[in-house]
Backbone as XML, in Angstrom:
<?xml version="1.0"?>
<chain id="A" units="angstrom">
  <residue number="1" name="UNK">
    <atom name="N" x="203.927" y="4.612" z="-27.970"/>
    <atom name="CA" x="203.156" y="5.833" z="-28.008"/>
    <atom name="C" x="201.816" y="5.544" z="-28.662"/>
  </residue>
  <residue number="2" name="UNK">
    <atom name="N" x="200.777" y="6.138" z="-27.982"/>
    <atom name="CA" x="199.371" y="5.957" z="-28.570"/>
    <atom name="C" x="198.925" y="7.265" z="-28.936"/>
  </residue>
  <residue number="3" name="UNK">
    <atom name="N" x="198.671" y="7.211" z="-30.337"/>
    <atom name="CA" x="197.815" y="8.539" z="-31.104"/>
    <atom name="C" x="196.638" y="8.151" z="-32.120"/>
  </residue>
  <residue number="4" name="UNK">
    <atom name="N" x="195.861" y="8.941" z="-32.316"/>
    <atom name="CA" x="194.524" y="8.535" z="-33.401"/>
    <atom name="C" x="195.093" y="9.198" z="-35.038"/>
  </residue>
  <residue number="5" name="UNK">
    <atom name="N" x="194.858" y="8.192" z="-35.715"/>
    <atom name="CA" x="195.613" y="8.448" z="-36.952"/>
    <atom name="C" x="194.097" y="8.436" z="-37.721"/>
  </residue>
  <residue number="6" name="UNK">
    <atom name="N" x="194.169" y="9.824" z="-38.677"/>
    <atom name="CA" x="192.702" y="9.721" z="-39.788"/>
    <atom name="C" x="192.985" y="8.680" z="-40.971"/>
  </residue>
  <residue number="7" name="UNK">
    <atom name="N" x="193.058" y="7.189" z="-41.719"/>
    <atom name="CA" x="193.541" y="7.209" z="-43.043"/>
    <atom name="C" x="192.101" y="7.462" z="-44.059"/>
  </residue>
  <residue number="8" name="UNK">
    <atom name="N" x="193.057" y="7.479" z="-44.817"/>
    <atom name="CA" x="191.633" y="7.317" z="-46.297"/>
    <atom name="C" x="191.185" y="6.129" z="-45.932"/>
  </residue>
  <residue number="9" name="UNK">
    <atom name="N" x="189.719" y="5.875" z="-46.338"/>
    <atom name="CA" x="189.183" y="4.520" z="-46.357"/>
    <atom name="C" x="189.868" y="3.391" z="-47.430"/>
  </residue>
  <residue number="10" name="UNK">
    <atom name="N" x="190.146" y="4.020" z="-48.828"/>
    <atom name="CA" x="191.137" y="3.087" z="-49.086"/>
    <atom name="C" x="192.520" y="2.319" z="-48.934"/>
  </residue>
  <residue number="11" name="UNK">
    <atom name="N" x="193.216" y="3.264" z="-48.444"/>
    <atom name="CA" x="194.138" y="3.200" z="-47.497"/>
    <atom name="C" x="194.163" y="1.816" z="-46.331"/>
  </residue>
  <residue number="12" name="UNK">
    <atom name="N" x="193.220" y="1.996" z="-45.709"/>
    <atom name="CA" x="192.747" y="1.524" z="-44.660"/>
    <atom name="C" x="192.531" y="0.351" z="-44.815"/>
  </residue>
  <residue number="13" name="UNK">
    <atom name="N" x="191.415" y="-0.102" z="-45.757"/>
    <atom name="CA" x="191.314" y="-1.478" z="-46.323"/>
    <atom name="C" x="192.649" y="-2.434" z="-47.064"/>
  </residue>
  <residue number="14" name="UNK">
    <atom name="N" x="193.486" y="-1.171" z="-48.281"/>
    <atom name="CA" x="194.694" y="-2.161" z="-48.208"/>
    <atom name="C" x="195.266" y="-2.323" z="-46.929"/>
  </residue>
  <residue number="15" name="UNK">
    <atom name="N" x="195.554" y="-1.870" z="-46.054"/>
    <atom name="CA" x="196.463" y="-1.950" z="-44.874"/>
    <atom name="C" x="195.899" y="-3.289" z="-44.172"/>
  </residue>
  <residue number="16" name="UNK">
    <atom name="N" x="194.649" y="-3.255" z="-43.770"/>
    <atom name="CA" x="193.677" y="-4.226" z="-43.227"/>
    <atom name="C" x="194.104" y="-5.805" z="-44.242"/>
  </residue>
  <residue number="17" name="UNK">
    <atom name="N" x="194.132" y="-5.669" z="-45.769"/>
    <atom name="CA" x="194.160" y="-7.059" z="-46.219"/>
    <atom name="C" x="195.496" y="-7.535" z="-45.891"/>
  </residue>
  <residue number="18" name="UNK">
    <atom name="N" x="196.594" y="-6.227" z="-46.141"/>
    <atom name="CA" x="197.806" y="-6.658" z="-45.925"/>
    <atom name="C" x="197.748" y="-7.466" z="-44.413"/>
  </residue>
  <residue number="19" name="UNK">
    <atom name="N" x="197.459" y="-7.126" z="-43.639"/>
    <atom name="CA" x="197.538" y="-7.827" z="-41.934"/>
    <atom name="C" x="196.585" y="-9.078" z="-42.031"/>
  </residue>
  <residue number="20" name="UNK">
    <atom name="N" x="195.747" y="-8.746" z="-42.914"/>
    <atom name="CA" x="194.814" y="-9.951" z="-43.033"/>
    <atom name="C" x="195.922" y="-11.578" z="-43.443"/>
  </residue>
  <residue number="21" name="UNK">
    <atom name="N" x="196.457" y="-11.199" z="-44.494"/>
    <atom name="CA" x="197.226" y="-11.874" z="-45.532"/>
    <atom name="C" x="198.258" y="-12.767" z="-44.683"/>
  </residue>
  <residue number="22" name="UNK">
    <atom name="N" x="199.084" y="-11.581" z="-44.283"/>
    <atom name="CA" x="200.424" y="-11.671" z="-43.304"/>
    <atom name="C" x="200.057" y="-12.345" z="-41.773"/>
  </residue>
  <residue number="23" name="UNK">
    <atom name="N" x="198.828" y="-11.976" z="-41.161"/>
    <atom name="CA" x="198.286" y="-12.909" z="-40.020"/>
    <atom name="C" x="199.250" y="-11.724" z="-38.932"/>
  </residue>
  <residue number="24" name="UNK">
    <atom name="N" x="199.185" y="-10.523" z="-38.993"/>
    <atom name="CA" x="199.916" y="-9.593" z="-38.616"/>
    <atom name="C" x="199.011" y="-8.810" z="-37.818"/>
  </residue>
  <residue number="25" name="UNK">
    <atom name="N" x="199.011" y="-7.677" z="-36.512"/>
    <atom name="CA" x="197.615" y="-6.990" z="-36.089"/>
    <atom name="C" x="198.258" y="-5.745" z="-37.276"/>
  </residue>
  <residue number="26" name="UNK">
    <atom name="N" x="196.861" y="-5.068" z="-36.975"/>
    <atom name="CA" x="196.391" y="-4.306" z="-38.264"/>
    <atom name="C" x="197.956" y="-3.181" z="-37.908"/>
  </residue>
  <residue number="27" name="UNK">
    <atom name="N" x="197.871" y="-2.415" z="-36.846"/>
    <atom name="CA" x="199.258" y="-1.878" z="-36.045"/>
    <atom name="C" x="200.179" y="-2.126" z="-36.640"/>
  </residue>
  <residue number="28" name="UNK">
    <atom name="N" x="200.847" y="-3.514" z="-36.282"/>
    <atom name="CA" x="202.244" y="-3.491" z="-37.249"/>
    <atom name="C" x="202.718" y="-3.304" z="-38.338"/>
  </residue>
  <residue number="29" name="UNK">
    <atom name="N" x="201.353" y="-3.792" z="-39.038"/>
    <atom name="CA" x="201.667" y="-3.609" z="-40.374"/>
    <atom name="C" x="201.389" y="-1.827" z="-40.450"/>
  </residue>
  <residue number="30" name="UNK">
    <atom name="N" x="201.037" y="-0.696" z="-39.809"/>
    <atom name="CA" x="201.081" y="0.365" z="-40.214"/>
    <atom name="C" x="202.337" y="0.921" z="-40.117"/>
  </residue>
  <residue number="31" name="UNK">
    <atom name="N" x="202.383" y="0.212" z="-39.040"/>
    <atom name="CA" x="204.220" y="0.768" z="-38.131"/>
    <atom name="C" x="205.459" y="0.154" z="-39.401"/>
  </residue>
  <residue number="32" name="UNK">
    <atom name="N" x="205.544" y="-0.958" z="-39.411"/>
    <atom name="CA" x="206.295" y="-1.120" z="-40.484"/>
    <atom name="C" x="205.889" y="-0.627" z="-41.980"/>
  </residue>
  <residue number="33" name="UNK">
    <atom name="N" x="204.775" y="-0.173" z="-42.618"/>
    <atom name="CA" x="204.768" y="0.559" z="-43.877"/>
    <atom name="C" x="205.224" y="2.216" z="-43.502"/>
  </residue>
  <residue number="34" name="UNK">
    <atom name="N" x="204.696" y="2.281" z="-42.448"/>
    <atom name="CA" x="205.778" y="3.852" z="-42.299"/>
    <atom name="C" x="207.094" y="3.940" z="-42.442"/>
  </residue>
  <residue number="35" name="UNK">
    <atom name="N" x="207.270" y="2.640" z="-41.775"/>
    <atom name="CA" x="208.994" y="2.829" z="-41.395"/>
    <atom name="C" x="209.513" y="2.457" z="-42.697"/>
  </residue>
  <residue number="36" name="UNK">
    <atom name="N" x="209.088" y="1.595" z="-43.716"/>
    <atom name="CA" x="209.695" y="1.202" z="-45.146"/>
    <atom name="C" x="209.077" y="2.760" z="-45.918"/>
  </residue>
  <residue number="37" name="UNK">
    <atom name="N" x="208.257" y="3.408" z="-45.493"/>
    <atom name="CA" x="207.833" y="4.388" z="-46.259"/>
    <atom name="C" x="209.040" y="5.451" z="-45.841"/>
  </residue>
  <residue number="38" name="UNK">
    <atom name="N" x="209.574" y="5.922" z="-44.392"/>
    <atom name="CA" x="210.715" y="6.842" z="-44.092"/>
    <atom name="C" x="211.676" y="6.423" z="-44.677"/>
  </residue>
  <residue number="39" name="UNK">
    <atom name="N" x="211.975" y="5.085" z="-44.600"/>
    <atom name="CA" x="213.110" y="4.836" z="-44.617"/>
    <atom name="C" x="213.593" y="3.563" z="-45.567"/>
  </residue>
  <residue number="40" name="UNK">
    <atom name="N" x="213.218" y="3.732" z="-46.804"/>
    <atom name="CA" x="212.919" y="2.473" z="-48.210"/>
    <atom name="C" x="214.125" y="1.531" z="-47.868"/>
  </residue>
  <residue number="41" name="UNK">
    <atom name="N" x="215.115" y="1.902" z="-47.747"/>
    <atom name="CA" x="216.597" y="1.221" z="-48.118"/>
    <atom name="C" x="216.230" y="0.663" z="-46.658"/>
  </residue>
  <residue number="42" name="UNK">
    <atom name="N" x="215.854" y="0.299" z="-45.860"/>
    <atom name="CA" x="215.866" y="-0.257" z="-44.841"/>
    <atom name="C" x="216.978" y="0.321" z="-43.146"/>
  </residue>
  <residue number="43" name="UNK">
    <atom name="N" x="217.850" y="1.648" z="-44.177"/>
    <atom name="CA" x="218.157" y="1.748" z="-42.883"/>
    <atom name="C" x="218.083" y="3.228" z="-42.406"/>
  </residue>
  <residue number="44" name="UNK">
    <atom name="N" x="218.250" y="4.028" z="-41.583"/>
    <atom name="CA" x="217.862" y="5.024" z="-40.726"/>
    <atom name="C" x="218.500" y="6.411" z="-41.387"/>
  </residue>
  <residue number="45" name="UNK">
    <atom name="N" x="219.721" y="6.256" z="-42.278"/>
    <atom name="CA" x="220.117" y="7.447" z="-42.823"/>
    <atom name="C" x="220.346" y="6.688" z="-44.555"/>
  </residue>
  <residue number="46" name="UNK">
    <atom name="N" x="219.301" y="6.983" z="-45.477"/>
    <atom name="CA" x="219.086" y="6.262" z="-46.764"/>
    <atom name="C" x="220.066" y="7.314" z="-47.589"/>
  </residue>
  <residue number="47" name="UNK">
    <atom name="N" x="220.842" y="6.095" z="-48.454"/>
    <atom name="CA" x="221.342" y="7.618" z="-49.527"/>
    <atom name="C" x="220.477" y="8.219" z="-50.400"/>
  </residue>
  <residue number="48" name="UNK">
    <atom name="N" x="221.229" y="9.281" z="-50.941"/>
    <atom name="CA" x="220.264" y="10.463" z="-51.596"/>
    <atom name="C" x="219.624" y="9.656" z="-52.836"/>
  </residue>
  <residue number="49" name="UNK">
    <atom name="N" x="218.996" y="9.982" z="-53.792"/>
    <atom name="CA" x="218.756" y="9.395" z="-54.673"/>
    <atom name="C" x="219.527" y="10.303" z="-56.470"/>
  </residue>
  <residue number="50" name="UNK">
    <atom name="N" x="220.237" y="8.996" z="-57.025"/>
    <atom name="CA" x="220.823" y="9.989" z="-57.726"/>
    <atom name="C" x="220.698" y="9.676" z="-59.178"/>
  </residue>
  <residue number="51" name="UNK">
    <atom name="N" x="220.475" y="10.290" z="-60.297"/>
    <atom name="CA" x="220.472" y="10.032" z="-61.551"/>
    <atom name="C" x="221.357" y="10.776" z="-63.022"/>
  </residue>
  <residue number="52" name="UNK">
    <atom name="N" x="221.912" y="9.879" z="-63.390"/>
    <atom name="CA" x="223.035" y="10.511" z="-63.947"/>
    <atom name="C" x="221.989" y="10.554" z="-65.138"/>
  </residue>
  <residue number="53" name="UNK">
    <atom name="N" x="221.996" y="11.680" z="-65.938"/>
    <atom name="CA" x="221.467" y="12.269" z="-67.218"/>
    <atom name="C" x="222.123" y="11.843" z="-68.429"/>
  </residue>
  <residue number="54" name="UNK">
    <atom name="N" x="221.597" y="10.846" z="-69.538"/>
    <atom name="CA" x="222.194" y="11.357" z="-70.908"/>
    <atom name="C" x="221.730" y="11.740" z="-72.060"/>
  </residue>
  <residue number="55" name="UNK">
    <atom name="N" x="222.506" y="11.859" z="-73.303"/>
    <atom name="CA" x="221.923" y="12.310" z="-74.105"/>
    <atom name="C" x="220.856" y="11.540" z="-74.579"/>
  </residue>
  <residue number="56" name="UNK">
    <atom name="N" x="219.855" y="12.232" z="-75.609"/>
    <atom name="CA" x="219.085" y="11.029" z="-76.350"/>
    <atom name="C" x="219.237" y="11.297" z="-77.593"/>
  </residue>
  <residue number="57" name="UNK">
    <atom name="N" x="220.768" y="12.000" z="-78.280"/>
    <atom name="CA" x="220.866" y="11.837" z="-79.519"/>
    <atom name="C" x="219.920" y="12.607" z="-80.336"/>
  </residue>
  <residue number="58" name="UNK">
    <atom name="N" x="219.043" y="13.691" z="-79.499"/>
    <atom name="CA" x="218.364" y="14.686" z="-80.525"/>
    <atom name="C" x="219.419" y="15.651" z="-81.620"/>
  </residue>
  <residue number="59" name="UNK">
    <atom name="N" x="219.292" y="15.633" z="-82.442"/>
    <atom name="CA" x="219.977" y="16.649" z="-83.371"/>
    <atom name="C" x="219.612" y="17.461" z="-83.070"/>
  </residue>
  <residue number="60" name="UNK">
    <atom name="N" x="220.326" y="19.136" z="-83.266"/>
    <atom name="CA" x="219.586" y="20.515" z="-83.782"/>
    <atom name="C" x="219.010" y="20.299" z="-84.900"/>
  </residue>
  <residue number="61" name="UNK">
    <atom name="N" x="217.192" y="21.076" z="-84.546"/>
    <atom name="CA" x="216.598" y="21.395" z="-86.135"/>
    <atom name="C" x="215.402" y="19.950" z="-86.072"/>
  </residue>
  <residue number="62" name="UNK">
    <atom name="N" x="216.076" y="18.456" z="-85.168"/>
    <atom name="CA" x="215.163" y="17.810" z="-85.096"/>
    <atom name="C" x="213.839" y="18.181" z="-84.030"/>
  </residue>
  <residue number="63" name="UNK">
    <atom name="N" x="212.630" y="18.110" z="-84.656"/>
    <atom name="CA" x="211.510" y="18.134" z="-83.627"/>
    <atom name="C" x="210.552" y="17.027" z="-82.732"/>
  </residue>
  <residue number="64" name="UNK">
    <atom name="N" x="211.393" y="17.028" z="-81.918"/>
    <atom name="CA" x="211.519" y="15.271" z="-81.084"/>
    <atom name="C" x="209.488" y="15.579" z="-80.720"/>
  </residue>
  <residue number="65" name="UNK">
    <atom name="N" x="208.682" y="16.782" z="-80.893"/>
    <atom name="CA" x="207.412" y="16.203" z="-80.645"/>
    <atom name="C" x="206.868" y="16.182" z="-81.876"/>
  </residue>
  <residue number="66" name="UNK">
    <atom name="N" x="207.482" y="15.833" z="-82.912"/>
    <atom name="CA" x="206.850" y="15.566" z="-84.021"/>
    <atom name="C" x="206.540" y="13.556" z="-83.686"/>
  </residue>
  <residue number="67" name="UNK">
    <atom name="N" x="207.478" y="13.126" z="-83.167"/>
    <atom name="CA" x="208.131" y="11.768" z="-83.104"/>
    <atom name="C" x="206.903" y="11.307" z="-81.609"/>
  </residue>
  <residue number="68" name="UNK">
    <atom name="N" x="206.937" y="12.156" z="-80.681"/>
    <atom name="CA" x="205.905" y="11.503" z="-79.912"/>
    <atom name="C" x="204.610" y="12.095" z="-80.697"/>
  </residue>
  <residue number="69" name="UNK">
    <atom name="N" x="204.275" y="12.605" z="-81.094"/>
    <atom name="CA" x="202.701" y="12.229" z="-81.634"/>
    <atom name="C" x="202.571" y="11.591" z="-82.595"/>
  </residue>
  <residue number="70" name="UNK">
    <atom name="N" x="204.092" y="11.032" z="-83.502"/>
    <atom name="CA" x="203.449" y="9.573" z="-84.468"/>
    <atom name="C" x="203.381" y="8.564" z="-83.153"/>
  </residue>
  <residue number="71" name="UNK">
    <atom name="N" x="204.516" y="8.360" z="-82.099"/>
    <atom name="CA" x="203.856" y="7.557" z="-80.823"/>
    <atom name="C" x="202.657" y="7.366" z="-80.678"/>
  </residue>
  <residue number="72" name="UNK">
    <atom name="N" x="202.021" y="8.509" z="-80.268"/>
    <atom name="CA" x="200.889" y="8.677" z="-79.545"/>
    <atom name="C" x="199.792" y="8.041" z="-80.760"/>
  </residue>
  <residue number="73" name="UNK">
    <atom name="N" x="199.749" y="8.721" z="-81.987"/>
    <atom name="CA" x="198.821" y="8.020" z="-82.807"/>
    <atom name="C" x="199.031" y="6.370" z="-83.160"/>
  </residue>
  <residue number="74" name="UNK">
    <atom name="N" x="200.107" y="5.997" z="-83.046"/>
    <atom name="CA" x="200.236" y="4.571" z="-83.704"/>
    <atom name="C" x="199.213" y="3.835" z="-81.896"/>
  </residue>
  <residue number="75" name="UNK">
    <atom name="N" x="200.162" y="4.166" z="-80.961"/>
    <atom name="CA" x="199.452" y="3.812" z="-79.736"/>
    <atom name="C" x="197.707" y="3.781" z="-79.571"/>
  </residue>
  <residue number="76" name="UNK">
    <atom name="N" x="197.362" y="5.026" z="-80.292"/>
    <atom name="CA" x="195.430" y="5.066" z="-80.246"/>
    <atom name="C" x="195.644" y="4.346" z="-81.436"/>
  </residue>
  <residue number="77" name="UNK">
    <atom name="N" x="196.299" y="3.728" z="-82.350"/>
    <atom name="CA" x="195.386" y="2.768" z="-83.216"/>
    <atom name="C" x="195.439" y="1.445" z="-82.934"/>
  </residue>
  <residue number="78" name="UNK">
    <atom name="N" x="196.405" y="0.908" z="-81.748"/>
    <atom name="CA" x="197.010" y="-0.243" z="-81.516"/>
    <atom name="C" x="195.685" y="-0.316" z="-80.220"/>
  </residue>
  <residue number="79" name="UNK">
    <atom name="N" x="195.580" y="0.608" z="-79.873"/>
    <atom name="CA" x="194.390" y="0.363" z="-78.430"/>
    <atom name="C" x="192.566" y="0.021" z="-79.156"/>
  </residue>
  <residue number="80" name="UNK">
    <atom name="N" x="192.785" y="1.019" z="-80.609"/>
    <atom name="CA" x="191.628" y="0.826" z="-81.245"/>
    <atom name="C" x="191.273" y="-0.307" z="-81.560"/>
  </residue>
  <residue number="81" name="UNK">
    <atom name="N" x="192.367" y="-1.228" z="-82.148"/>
    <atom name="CA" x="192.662" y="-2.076" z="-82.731"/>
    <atom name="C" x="192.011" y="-3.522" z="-81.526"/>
  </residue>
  <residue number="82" name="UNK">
    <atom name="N" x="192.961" y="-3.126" z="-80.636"/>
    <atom name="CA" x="192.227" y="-4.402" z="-79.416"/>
    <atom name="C" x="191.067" y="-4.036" z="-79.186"/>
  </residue>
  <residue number="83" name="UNK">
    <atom name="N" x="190.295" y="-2.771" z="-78.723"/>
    <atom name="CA" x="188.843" y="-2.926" z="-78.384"/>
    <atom name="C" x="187.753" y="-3.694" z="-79.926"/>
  </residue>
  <residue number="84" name="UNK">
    <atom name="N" x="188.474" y="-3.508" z="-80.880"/>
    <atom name="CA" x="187.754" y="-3.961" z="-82.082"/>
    <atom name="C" x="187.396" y="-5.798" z="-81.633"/>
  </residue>
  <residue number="85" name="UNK">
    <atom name="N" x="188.539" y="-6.242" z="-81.134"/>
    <atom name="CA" x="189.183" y="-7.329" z="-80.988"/>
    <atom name="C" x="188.582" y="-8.041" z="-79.947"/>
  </residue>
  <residue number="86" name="UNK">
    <atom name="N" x="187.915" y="-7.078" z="-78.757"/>
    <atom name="CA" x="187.213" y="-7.488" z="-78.077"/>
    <atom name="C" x="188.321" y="-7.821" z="-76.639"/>
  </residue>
  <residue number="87" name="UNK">
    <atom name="N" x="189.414" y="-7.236" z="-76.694"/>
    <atom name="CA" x="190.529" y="-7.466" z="-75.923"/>
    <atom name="C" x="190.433" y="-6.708" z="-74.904"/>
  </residue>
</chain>
């Protein structure tokens, strides 16, 4: 089947290096990133995707965003720290 497909220009260019790379026409490689894009697991009816939930051991009374913003600050001083560094 022949149809005109719009992509993003970036899009387009990875797709292009990928065929470049692979020695592939630009086509297949779209046809096969669709088809790994429908269909990841490689085959035609993929199972569902499933995630079993657990606890993370919060107590009642604890305030788990007290704990990500010492995160978050130790993180901006560890990033401060490398630009000082020249990293």
């Amino acid at each position: 089947m022949e149809t005109t497909l719009t992509l993003d220009d970036e899009l387009a260019e990875e797709l292009e290096e990928v065929a470049h790379r692979a020695g592939k026409p630009f086509t297949d490689v779209v046809n096969e990133t669709l088809r790994k894009g429908l269909h990841p697991s490689g085959t035609l009816s993929p199972k569902p995707y499933r995630l079993e939930t657990v606890s993370l051991g919060v107590r009642p009374g604890v305030d788990i965003d007290k704990a990500r913003h010492i995160a978050d600050a130790l993180e901006d001083e560890e990033i401060a720290r490398k630009l000082e560094m020249g990293k």
